[in-house]
PDBQT receptor file of N, H, CA, C and O in Angstrom, charges set to zero:
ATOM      1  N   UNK A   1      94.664  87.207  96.666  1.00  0.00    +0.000 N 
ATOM      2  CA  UNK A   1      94.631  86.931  95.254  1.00  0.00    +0.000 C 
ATOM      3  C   UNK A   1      95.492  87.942  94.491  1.00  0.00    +0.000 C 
ATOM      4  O   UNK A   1      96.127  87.462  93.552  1.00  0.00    +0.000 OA
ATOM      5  N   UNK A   2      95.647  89.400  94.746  1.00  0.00    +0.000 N 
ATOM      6  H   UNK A   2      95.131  89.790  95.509  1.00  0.00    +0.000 HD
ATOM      7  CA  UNK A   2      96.137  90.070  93.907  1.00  0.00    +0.000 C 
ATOM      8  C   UNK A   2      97.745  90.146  94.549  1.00  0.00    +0.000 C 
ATOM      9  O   UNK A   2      98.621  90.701  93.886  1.00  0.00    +0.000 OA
ATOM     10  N   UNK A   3      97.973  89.689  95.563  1.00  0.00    +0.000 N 
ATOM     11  H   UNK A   3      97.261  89.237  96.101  1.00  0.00    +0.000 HD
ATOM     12  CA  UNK A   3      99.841  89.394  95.469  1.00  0.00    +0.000 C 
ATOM     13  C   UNK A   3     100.226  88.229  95.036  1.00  0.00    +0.000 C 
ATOM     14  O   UNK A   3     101.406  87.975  94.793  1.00  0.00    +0.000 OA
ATOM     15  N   UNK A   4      98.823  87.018  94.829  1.00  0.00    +0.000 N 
ATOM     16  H   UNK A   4      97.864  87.224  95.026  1.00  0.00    +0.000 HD
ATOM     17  CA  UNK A   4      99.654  86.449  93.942  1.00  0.00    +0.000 C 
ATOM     18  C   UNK A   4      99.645  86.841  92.561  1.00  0.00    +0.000 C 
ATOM     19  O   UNK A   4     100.749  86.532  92.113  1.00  0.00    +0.000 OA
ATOM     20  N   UNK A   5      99.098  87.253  91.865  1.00  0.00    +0.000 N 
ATOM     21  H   UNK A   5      98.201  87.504  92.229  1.00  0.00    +0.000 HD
ATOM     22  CA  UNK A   5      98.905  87.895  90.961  1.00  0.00    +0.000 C 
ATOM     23  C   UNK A   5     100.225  89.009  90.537  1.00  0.00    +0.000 C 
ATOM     24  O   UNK A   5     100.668  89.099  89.393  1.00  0.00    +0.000 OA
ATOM     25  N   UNK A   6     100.653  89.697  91.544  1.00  0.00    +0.000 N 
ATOM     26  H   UNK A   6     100.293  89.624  92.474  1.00  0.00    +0.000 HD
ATOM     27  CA  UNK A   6     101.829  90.146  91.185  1.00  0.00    +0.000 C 
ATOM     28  C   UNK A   6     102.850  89.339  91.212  1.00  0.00    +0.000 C 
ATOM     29  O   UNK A   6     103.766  89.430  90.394  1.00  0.00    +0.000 OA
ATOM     30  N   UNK A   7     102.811  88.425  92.188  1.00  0.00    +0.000 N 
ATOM     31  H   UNK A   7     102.067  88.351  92.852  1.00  0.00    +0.000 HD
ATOM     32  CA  UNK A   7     103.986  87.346  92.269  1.00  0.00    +0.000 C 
ATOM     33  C   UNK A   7     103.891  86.895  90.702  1.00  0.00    +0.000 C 
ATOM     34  O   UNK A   7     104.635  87.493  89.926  1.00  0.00    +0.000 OA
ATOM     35  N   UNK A   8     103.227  86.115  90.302  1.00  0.00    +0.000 N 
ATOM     36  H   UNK A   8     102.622  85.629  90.933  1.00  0.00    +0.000 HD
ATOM     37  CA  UNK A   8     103.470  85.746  89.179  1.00  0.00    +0.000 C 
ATOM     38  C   UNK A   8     103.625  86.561  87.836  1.00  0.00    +0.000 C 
ATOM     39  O   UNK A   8     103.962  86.067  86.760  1.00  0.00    +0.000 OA
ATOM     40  N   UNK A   9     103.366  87.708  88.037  1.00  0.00    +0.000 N 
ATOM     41  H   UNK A   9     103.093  88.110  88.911  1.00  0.00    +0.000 HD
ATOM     42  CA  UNK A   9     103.777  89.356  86.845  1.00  0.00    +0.000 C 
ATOM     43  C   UNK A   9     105.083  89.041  87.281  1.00  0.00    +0.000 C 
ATOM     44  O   UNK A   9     105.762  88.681  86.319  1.00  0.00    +0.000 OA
ATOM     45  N   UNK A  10     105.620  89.033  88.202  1.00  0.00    +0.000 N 
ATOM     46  H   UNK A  10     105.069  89.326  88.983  1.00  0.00    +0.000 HD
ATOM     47  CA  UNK A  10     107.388  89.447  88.649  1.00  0.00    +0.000 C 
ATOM     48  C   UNK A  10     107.313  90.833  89.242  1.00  0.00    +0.000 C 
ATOM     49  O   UNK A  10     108.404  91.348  89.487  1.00  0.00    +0.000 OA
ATOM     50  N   UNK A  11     106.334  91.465  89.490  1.00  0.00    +0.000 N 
ATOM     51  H   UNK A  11     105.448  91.046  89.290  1.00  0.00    +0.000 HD
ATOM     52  CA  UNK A  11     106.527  92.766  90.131  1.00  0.00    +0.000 C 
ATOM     53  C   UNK A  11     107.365  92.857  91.145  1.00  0.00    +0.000 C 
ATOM     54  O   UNK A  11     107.209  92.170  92.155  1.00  0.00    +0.000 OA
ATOM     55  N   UNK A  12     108.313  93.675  91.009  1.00  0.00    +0.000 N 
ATOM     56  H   UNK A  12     108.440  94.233  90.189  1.00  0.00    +0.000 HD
ATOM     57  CA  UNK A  12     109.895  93.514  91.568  1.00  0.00    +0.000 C 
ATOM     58  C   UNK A  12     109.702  94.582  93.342  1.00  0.00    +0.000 C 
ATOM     59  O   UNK A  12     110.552  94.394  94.212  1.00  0.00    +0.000 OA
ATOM     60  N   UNK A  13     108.570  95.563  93.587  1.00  0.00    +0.000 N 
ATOM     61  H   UNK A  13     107.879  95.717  92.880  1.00  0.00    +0.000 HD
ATOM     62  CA  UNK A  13     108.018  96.420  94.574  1.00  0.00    +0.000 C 
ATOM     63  C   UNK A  13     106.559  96.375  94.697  1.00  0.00    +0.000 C 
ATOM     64  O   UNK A  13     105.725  96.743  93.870  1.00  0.00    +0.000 OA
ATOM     65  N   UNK A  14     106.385  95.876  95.837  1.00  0.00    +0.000 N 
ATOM     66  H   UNK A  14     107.063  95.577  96.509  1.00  0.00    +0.000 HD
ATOM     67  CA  UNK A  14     104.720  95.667  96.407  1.00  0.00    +0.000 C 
ATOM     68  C   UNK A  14     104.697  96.357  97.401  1.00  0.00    +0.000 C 
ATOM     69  O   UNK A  14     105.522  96.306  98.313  1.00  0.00    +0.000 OA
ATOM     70  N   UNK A  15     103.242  97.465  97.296  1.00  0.00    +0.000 N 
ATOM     71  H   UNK A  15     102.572  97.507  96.555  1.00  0.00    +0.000 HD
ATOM     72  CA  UNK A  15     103.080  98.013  98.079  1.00  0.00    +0.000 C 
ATOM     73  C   UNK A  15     102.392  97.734  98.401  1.00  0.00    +0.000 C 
ATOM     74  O   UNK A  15     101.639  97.332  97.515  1.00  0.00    +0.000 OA
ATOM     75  N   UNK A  16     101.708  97.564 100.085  1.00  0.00    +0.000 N 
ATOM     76  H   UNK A  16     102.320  97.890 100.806  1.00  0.00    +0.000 HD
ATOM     77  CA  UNK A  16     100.818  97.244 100.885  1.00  0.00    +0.000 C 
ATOM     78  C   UNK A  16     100.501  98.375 101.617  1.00  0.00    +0.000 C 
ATOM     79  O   UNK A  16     101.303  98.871 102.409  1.00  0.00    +0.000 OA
ATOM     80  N   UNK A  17      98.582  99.148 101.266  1.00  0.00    +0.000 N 
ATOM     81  H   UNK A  17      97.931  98.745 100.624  1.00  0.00    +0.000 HD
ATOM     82  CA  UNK A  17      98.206  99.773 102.471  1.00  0.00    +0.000 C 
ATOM     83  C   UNK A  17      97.478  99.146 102.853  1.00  0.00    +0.000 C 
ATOM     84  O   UNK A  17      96.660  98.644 102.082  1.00  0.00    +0.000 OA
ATOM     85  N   UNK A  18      97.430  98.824 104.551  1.00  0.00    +0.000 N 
ATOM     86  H   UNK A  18      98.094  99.232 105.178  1.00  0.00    +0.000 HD
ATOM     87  CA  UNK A  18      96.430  98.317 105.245  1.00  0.00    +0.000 C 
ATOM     88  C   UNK A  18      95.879  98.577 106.124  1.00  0.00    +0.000 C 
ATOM     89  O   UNK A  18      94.992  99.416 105.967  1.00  0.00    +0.000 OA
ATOM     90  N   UNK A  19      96.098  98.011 107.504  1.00  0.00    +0.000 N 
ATOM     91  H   UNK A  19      96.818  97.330 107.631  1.00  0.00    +0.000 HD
ATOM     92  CA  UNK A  19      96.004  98.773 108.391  1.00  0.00    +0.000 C 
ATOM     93  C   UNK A  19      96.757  99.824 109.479  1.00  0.00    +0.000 C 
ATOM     94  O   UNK A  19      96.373 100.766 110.171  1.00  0.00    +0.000 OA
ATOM     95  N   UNK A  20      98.070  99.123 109.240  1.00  0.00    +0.000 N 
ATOM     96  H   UNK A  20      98.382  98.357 108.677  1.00  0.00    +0.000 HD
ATOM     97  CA  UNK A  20      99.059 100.834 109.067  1.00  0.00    +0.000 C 
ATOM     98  C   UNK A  20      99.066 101.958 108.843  1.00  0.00    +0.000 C 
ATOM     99  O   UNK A  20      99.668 102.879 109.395  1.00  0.00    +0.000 OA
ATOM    100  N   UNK A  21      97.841 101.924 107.336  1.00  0.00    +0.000 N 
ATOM    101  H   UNK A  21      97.352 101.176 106.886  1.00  0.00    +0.000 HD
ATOM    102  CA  UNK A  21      97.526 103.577 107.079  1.00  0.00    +0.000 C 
ATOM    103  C   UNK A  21      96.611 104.343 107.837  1.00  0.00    +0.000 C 
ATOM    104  O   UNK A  21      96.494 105.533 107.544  1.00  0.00    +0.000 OA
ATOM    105  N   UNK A  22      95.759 103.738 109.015  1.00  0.00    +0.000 N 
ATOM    106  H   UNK A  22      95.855 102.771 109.253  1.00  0.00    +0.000 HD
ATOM    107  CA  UNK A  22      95.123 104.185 110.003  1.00  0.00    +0.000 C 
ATOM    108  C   UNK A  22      96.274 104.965 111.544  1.00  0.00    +0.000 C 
ATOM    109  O   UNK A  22      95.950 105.697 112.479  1.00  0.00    +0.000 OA
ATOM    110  N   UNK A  23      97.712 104.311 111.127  1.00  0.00    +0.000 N 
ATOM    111  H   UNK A  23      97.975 103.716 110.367  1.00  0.00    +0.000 HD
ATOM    112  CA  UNK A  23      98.759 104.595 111.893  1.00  0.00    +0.000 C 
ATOM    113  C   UNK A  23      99.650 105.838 111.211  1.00  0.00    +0.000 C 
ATOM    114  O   UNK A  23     100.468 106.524 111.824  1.00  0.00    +0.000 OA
ATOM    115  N   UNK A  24      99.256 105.983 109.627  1.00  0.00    +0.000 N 
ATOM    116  H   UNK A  24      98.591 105.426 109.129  1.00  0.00    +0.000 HD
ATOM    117  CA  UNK A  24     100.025 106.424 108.664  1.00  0.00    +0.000 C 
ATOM    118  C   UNK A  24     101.630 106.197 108.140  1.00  0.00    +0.000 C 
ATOM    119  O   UNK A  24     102.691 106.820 108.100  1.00  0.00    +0.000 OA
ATOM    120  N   UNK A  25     101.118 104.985 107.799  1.00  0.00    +0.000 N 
ATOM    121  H   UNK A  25     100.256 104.479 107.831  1.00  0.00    +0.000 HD
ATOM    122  CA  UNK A  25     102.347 103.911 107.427  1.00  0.00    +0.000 C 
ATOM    123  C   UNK A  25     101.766 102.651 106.228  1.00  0.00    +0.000 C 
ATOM    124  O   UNK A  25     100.904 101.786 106.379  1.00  0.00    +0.000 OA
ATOM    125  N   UNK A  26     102.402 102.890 105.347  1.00  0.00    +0.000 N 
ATOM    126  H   UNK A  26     103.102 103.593 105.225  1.00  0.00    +0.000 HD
ATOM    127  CA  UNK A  26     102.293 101.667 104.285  1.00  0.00    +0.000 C 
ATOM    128  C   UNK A  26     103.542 100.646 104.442  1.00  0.00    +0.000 C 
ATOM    129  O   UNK A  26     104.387 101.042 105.244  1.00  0.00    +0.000 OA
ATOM    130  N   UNK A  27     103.749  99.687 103.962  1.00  0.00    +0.000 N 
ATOM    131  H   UNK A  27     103.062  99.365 103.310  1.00  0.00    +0.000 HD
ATOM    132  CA  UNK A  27     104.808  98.665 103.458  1.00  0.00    +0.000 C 
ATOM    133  C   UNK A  27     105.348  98.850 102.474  1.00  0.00    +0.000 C 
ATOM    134  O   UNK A  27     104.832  99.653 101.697  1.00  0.00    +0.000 OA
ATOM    135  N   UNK A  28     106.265  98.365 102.205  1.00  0.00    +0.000 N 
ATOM    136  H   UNK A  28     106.684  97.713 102.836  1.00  0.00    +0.000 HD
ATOM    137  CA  UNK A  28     106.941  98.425 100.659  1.00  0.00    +0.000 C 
ATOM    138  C   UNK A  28     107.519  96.748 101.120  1.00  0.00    +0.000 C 
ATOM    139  O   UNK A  28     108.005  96.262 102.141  1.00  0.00    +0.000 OA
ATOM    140  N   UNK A  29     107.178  96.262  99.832  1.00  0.00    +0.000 N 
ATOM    141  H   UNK A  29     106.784  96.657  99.002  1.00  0.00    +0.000 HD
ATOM    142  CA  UNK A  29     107.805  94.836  99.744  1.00  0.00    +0.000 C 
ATOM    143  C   UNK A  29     108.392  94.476  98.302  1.00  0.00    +0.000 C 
ATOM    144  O   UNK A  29     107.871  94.423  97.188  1.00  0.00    +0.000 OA
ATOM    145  N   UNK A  30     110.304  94.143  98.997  1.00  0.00    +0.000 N 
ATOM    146  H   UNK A  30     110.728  94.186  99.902  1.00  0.00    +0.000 HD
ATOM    147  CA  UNK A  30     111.211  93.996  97.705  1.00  0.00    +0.000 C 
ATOM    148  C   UNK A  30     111.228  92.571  97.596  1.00  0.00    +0.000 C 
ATOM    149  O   UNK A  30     111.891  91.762  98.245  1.00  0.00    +0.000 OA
ATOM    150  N   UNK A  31     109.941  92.279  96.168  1.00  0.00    +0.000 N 
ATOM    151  H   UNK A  31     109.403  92.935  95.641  1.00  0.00    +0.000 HD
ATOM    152  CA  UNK A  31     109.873  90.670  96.163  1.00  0.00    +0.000 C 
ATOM    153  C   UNK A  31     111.346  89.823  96.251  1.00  0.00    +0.000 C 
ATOM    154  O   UNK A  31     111.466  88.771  96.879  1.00  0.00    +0.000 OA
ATOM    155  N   UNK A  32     112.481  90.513  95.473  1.00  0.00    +0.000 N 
ATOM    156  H   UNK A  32     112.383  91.368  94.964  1.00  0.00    +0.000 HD
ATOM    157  CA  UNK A  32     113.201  89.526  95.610  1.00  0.00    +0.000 C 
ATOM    158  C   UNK A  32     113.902  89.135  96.855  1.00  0.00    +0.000 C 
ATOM    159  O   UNK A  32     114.075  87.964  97.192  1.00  0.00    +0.000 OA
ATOM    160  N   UNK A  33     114.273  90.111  97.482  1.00  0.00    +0.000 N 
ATOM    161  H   UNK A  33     114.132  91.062  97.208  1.00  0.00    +0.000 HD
ATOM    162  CA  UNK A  33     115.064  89.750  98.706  1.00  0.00    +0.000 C 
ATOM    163  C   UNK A  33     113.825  89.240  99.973  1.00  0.00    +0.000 C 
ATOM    164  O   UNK A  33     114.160  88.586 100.961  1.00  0.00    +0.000 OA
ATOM    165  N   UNK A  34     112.376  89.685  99.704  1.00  0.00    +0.000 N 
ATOM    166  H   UNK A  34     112.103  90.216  98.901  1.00  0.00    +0.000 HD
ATOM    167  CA  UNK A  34     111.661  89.351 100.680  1.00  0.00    +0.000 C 
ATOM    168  C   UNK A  34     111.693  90.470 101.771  1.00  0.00    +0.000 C 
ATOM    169  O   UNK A  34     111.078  90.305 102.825  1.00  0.00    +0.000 OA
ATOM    170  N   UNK A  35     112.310  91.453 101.557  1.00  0.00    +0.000 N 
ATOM    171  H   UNK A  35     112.810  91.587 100.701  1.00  0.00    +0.000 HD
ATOM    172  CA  UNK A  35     112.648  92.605 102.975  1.00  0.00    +0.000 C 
ATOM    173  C   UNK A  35     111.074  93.266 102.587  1.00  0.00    +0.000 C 
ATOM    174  O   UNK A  35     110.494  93.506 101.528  1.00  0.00    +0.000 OA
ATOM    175  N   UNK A  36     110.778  93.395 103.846  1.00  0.00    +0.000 N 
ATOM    176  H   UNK A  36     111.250  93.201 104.706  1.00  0.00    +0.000 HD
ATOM    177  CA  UNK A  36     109.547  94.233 103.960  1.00  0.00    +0.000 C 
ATOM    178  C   UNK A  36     109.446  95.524 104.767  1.00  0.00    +0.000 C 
ATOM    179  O   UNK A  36     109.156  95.232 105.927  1.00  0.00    +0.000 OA
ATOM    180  N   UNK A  37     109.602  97.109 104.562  1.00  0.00    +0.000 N 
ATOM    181  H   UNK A  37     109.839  97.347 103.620  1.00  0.00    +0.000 HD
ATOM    182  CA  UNK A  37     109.909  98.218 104.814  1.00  0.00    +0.000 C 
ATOM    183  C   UNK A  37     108.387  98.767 105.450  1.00  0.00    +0.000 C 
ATOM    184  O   UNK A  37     107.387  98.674 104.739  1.00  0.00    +0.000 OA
ATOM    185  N   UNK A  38     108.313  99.258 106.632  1.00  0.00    +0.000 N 
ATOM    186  H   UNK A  38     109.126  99.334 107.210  1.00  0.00    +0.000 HD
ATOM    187  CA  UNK A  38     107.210 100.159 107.001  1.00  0.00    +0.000 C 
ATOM    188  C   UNK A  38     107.565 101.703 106.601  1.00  0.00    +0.000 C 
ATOM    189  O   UNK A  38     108.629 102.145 107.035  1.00  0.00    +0.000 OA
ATOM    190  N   UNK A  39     106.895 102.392 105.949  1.00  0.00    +0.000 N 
ATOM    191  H   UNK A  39     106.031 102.034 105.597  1.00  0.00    +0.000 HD
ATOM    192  CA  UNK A  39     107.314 103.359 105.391  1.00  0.00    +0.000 C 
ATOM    193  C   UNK A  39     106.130 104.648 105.977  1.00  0.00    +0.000 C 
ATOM    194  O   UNK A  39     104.914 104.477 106.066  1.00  0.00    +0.000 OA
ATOM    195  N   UNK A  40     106.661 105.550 106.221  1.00  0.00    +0.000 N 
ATOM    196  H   UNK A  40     107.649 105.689 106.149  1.00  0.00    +0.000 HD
ATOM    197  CA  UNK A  40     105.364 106.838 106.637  1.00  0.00    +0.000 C 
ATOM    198  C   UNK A  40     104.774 107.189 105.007  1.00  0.00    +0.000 C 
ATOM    199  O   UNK A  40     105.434 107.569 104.039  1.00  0.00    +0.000 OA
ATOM    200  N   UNK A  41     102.599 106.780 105.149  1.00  0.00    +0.000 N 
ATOM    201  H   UNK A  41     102.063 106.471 105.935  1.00  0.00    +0.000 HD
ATOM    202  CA  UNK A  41     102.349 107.356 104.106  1.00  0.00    +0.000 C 
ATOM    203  C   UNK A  41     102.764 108.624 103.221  1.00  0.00    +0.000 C 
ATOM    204  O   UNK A  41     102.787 108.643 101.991  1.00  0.00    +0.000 OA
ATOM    205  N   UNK A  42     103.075 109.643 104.052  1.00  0.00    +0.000 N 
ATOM    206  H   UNK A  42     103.056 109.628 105.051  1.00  0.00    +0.000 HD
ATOM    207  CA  UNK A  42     103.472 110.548 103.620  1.00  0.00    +0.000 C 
ATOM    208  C   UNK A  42     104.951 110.947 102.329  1.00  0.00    +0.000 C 
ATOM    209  O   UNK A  42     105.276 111.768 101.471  1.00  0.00    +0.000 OA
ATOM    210  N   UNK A  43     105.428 109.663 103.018  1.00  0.00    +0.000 N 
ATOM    211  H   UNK A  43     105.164 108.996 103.714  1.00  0.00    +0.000 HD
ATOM    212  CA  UNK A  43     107.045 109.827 102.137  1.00  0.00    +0.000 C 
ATOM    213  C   UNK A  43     107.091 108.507 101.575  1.00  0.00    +0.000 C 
ATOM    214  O   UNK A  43     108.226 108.046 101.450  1.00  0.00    +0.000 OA
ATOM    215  N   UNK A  44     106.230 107.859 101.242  1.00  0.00    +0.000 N 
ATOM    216  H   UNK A  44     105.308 108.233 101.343  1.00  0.00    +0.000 HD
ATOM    217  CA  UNK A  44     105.964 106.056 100.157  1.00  0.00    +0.000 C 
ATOM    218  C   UNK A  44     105.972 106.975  99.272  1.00  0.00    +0.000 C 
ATOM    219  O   UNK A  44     107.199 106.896  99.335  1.00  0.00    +0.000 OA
ATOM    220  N   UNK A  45     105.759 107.956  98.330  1.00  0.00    +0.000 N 
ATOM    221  H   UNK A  45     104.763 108.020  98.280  1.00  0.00    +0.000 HD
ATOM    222  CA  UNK A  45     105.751 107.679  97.015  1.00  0.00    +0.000 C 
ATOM    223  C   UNK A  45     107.095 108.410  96.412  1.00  0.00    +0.000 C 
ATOM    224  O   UNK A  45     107.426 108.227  95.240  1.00  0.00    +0.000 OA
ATOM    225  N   UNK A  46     107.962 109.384  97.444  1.00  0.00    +0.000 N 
ATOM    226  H   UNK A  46     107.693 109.533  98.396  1.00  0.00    +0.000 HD
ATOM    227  CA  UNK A  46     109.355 109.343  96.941  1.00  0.00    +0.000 C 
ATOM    228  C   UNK A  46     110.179 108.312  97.384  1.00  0.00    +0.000 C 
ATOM    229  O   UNK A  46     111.298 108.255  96.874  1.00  0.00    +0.000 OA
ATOM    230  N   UNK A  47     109.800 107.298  98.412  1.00  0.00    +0.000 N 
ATOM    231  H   UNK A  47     108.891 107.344  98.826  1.00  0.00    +0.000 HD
ATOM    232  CA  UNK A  47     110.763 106.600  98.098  1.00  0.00    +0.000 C 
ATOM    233  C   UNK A  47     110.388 105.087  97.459  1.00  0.00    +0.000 C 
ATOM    234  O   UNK A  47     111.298 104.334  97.113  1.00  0.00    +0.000 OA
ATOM    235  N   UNK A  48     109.372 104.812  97.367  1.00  0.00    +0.000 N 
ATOM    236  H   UNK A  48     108.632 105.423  97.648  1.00  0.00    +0.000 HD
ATOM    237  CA  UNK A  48     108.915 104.257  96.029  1.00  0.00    +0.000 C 
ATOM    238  C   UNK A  48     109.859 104.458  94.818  1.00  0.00    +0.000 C 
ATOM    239  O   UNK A  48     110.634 103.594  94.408  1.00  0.00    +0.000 OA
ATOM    240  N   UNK A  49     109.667 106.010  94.158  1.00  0.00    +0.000 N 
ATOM    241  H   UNK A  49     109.037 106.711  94.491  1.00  0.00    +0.000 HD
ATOM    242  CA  UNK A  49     110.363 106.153  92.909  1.00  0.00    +0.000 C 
ATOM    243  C   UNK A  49     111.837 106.325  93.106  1.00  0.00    +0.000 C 
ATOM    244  O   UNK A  49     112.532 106.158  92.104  1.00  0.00    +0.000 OA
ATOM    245  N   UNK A  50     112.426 106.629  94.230  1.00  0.00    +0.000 N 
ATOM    246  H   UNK A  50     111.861 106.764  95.044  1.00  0.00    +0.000 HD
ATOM    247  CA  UNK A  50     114.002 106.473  94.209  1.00  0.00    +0.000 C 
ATOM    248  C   UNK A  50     113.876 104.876  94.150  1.00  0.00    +0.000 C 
ATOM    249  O   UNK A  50     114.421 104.460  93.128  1.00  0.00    +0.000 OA
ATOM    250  N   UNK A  51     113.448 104.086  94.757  1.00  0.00    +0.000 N 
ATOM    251  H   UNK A  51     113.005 104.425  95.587  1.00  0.00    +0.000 HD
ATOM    252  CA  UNK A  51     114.137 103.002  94.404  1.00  0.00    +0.000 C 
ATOM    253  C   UNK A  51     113.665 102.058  93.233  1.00  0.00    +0.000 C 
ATOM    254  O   UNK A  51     114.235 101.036  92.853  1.00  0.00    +0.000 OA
ATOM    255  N   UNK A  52     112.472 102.630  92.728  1.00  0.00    +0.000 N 
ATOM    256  H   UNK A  52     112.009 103.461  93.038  1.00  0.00    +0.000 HD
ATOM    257  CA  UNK A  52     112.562 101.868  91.028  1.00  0.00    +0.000 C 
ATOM    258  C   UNK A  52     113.521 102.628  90.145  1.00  0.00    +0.000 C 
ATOM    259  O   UNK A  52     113.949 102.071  89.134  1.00  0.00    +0.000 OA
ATOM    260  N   UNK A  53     113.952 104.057  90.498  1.00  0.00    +0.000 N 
ATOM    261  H   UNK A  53     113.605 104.510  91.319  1.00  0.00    +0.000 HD
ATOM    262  CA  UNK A  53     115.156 104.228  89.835  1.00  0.00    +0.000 C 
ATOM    263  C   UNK A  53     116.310 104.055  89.751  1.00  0.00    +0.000 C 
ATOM    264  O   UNK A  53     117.106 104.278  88.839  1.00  0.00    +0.000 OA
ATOM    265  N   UNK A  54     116.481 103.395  91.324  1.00  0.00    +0.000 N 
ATOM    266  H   UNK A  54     115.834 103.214  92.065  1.00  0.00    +0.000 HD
ATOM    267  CA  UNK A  54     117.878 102.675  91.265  1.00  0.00    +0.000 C 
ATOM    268  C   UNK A  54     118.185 101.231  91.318  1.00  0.00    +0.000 C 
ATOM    269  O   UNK A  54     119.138 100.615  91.794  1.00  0.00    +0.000 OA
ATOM    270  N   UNK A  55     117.112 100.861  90.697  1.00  0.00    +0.000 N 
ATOM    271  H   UNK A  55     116.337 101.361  90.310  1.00  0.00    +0.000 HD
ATOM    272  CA  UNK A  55     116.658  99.286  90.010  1.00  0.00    +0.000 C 
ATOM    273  C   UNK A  55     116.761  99.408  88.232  1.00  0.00    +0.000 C 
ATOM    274  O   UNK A  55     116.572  98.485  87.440  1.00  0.00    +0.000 OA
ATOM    275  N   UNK A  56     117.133 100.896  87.892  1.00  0.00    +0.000 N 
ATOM    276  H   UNK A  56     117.287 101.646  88.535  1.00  0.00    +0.000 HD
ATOM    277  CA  UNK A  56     117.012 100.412  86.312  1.00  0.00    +0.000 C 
ATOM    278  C   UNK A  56     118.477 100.558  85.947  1.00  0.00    +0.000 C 
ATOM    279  O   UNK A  56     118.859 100.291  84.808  1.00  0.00    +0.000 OA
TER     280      UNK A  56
């Protein structure tokens, strides 16, 4: 319910923790292109913000 919920906001970066973060790894998902990134929890939230900054 709540990705569709962003789907329909347009949220342009979805992050997914699930069960990866038991591996220590989140997702990053770039709605538009559909690419979906396994990312180490540790380093999701700089590269999170590098790339909403090189989206503006």
């Amino acid at each position: 319910m709540k990705f569709g919920d962003a789907e329909l906001l347009g949220v342009p970066n979805i992050v997914v923790v699930g069960r990866g973060l038991k591996d220590g790894t989140v997702e990053l998902k770039d709605r538009r292109t559909g690419d979906v990134t396994e990312l180490p929890s540790d380093e999701a939230a700089t590269r999170i913000a590098e790339r909403v900054a090189s989206q503006r």
